[in-house]
N, C-alpha and C positions, 0 to 999 in steps of 0.2 A: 336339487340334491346330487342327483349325478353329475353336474356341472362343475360343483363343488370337488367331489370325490377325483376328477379326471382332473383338475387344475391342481389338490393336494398333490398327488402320484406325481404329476408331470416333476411341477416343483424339486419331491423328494428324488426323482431320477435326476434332475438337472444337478442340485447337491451331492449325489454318490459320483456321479460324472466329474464333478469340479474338483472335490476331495481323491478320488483316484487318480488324478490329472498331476493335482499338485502333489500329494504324497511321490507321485514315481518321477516327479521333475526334482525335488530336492533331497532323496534319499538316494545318498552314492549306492551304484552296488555292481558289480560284476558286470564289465563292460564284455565279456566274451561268453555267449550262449551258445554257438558252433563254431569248430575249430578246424581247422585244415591239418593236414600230415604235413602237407611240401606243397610250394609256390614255385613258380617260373623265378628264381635269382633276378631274371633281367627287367622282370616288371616293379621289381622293390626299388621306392624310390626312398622310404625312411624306414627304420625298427623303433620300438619304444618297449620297452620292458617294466612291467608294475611288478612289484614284489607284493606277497597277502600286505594286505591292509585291515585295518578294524573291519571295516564293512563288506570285501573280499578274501577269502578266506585259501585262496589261491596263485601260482603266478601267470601271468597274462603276458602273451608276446604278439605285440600287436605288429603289423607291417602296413605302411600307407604304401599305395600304390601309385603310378608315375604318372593313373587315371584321376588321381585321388582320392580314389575307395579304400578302405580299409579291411584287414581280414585280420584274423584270428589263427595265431599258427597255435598248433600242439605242441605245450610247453619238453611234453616227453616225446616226441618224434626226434627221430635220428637226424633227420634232415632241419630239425628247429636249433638241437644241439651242436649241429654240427657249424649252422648260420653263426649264432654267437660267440664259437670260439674264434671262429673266422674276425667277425667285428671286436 
């Protein structure tokens, strides 16, 4: 019976696991959780800019780096405003 009971549970953990996995794989949503003021200009190797979207509700200024990483500028920073009028 406990056998039972601990192979049930496993199961239902394996199931919240798969279901939590796939829900946050196919539901767009707000690609930027922390955001920077100001970047080093010379490490920016691209800008990409989302405007809200149905599923973001915000705008996102994203900057790939010449490392490949990606960050998150502060769409209200001086220094993010000031990037774009630039580009």
């Amino acid at each position: 019976s406990f056998k039972m009971k601990t192979s049930v549970a496993i199961q239902c953990i394996v199931l919240l696991a798969c279901m939590a996995l796939c829900t946050s794989l196919f539901i767009p949503r707000c690609q930027c959780v922390k955001t920077n003021k100001a970047i080093r200009t010379a490490l920016i190797a691209q800008l990409k800019v989302h405007e809200p979207r149905p599923y973001c509700n915000r705008r996102e200024v994203i900057v790939t780096l010449k490392n490949g990483s990606e960050q998150c500028l502060d769409p209200q920073s001086k220094f993010t405003i000031m990037l774009l009028e630039k580009l």
